[in-house]
C-alpha positions in Angstrom: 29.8 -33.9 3.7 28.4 -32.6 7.1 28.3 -29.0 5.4 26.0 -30.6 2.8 24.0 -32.2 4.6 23.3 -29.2 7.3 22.8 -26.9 4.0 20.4 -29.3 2.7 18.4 -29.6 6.0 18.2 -26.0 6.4 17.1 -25.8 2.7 14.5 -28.3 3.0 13.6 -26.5 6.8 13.0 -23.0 4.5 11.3 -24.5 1.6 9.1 -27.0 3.3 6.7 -25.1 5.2 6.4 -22.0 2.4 5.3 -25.2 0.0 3.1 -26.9 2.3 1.3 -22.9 3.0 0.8 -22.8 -0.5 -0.5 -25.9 -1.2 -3.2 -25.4 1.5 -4.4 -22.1 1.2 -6.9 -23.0 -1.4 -8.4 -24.8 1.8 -9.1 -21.0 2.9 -12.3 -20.2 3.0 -11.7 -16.4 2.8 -9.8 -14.5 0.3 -6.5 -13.7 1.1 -5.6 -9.9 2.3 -2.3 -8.0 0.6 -1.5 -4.9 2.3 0.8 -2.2 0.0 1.6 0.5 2.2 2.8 4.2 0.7 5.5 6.5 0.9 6.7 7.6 4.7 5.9 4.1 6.0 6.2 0.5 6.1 4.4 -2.3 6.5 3.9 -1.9 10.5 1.6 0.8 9.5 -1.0 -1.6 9.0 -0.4 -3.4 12.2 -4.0 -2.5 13.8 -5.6 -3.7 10.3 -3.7 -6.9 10.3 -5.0 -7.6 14.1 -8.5 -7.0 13.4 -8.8 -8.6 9.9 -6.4 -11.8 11.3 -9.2 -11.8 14.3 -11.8 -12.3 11.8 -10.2 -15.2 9.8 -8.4 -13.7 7.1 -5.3 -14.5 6.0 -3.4 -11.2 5.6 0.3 -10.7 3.6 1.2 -7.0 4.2 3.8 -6.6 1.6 7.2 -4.1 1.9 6.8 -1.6 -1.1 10.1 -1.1 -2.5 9.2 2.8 -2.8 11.7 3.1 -5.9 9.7 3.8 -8.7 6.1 2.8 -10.0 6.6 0.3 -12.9 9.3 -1.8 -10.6 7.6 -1.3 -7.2 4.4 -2.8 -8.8 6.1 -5.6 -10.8 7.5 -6.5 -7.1 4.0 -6.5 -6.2 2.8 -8.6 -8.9 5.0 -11.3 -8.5 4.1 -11.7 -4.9 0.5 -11.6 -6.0 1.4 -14.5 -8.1 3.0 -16.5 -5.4 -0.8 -16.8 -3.3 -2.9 -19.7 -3.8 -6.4 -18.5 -4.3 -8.5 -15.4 -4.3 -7.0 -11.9 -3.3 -8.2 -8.7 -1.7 -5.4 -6.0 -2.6 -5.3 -3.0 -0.6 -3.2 0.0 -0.8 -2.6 3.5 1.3 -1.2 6.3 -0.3 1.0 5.6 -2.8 0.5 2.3 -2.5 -3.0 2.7 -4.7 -0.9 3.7 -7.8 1.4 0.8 -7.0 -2.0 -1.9 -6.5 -3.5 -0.2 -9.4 -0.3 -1.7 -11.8 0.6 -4.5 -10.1 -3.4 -6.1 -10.1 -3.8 -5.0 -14.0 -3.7 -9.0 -15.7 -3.2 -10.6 -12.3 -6.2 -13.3 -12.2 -6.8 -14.2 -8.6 -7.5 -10.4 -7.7 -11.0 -9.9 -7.2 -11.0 -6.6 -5.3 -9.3 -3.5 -4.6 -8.9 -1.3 -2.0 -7.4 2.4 -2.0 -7.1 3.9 1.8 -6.6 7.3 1.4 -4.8 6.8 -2.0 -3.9 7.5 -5.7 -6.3 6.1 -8.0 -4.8 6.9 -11.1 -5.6 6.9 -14.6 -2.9 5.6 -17.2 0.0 8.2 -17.6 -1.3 10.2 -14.3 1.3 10.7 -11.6 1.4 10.6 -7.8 2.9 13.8 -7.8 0.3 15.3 -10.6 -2.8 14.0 -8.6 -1.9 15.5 -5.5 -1.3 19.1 -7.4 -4.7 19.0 -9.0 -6.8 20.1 -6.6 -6.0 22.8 -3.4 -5.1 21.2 -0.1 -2.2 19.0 0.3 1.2 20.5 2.4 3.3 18.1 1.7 5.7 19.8 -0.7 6.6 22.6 2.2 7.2 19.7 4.4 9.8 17.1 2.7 13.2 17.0 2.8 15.4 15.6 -0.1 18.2 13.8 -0.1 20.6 13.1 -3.5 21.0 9.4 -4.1 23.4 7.0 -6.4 20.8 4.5 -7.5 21.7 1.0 -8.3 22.5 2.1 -12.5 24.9 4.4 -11.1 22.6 7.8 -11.9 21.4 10.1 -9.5 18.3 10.2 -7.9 16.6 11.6 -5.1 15.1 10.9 -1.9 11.9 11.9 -0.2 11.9 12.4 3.8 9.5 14.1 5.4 11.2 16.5 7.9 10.7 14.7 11.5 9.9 18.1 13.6 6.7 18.4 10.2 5.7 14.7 10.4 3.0 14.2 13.2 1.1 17.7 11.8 1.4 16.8 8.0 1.0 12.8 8.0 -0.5 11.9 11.3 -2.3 14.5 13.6 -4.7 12.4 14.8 -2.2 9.7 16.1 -0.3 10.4 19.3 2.9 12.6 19.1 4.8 9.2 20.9 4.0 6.9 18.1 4.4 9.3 15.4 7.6 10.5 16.8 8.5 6.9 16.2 7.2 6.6 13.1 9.1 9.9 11.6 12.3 8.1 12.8 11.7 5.1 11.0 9.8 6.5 7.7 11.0 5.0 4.2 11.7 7.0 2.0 10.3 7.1 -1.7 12.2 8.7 -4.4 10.9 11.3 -5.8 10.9 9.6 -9.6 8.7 6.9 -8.3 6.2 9.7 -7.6 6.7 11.6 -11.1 6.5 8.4 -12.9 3.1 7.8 -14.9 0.6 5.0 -14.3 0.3 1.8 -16.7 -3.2 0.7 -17.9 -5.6 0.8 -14.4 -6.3 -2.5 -12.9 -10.0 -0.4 -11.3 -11.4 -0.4 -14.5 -12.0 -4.2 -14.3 -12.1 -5.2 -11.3 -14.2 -4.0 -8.3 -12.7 -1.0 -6.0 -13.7 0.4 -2.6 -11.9 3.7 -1.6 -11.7 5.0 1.9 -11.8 9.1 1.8 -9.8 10.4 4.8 -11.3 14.2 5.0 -8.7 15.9 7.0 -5.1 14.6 5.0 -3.1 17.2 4.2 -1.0 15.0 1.8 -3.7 14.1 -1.0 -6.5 16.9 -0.7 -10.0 15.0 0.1 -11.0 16.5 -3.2 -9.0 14.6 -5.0 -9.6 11.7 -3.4 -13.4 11.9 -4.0 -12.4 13.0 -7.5 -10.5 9.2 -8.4 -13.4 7.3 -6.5 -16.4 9.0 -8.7 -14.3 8.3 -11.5 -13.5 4.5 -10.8 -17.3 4.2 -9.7 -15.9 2.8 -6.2 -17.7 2.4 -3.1 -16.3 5.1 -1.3 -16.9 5.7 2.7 -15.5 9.1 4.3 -13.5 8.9 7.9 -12.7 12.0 9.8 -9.2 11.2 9.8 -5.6 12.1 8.8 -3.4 10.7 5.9 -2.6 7.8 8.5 -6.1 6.9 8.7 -4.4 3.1 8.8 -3.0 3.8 12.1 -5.5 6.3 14.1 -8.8 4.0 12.7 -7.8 0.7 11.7 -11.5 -0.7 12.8 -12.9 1.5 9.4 -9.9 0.4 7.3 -10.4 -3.7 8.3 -13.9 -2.7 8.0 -14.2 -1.4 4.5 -11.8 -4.0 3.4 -13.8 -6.7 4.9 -16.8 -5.2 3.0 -15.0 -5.5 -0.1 -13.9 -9.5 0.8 -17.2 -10.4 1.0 -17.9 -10.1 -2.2 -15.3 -12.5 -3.5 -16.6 -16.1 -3.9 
């Protein structure tokens, strides 16, 4: 009986709170913020965003992309979309911008997206095919694969990039002591989640913004500008490397704010 009755306290200590934040952020006055972050990373790469946007009042969820493959890492996404109360800014870097692109496509209390230096695809385009289309990106010379059982019991592979190649190909304008950090504890994204094609595009109903990082070396600025002109996003340009989230979180918080405004 005492067994029960700690197991149902602790149940009622879990479920209590997460019900009561629920219920009450309707009473936000600002939408909330949900933060997909891409391949080679994890959710502390927003960690400068979240400060600034968190400073100005926003409620900010920065989510932990599965990095497995697209249509699965963006039905994750979609069911924690459904678990917010109220209106949503979605913002993705990377990868992550195929994954937002999915997961938003039918999801109601999205009002905005936001692609940081990211894959704006089309339906059936590829991570992998976007960054090939136009000159640029070095990120092919600079991965390291790794064979994988997956959880059906076939074989995948894994996507590192090589540790001694990250700070020059994902983050030269971050210092070499936090990127040495940040190779160590990369995630790895298979490399079918990057071959995999895009569903129907959530951007081509709801309203996108698309930060342009002109020096990344994993998705050529080319083709960055190339998916914003097409998605007829608001697009700014920051002189900054594929980890644009990290060396200039003020103009990532800042363009994402721009596009929160907008939601009523």
């Amino acid at each position: 009986m005492a067994a029960v009755t700690v197991a149902a306290g602790l149940l009622a200590a879990s479920v209590g709170p997460a019900s009561a934040g629920k219920a009450t952020s309707s009473a936000h006055r600002k939408p909330t913020v949900v933060l997909v972050h891409g391949a080679f990373a994890d959710s502390t790469s927003w960690n400068g965003v979240v400060e600034q946007l968190k400073r100005h009042g926003y409620p900010v969820v920065a989510a932990a992309n599965p990095l497995r493959g697209l249509s699965s890492d963006a039905a994750y996404i979609k069911d924690l979309l459904a678990s917010i109360d109220g209106p949503v800014v979605l913002a993705g870097h990377s990868y992550g911008g195929s994954v937002i692109s999915n997961a938003a496509y039918g999801a109601g209390n999205v009002k905005a997206l936001v692609y940081i230096a990211a894959f704006v695809p089309e339906k059936g385009e590829s991570a992998g095919e976007l960054a090939a289309k136009f000159p640029g990106s070095t990120l092919g010379e600079a991965l390291r694969p790794v064979p994988v059982s997956l959880p059906d019991g076939s074989e995948g592979t894994d996507l590192y990039i090589e540790q001694s190649k990250f700070h020059y190909q994902f983050a030269a304008d971050v210092p070499e002591n936090t990127t040495d950090l940040m190779a160590v504890t990369q995630r790895p994204v298979t490399s079918a989640a990057l071959e995999e094609g895009a569903s129907e595009p959530a951007w081509k109903t709801i309203s996108s913004w698309v930060l342009v990082a002109t020096e990344d070396l994993n998705i050529p600025p080319q083709a960055q500008r190339f998916m914003a002109e097409r998605a007829h996003a608001h697009t700014v340009e920051v002189r900054a490397s594929h980890a644009v989230s990290v060396s200039h979180p003020d103009a990532v918080a800042d363009i994402i704010e721009k596009a929160a405004r907008t939601v009523r």
